[in-house]
C-alpha positions, 0 to 999 in steps of 0.5 A: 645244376648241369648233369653229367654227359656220363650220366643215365640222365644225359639229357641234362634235365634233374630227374623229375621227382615223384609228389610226396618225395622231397623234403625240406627242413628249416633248422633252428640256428638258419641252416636248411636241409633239402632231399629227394628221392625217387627209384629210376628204371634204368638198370632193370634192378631194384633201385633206389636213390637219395639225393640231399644237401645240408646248408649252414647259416654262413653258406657252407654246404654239403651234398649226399648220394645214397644208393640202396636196393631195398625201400626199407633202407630210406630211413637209413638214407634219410638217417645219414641226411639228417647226421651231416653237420658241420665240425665245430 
């Protein structure tokens, strides 16, 4: 994955991520979901990121960005994550 030239993260390396925050899930019918999470200090406000895909047994995927101020708003995150699902 290649970060945007725009981006905080301009180096063009992916934001390192803290142990202890990603997470991935195997789901029963072969599809994965994967997150992670991190607060970078780029703003000098509170801030926090997550970042997640959901892939689906015949390959289609989704990607998530969630920005929040609060820590108590990952499960909100996390929540939004674990909804994404494909139409059937």
């Amino acid at each position: 994955m290649r970060w945007l030239a725009s981006s905080p993260r301009s180096s063009g390396a992916p934001p390192e991520v803290p142990a202890g925050q990603d997470h991935t899930e195997r789901l029963p019918d072969g599809g994965v979901r994967y997150a992670f999470w991190f607060a970078p200090g780029d703003t000098g406000r509170s801030r926090h990121e997550l970042t997640a895909y959901a892939v689906e047994p015949d390959g289609s995927a989704a990607g998530l960005y969630c920005s929040y101020e609060e820590l108590e708003q990952h499960a909100w995150a996390r929540h939004v994550w674990r909804s994404l699902r494909r139409g059937r």
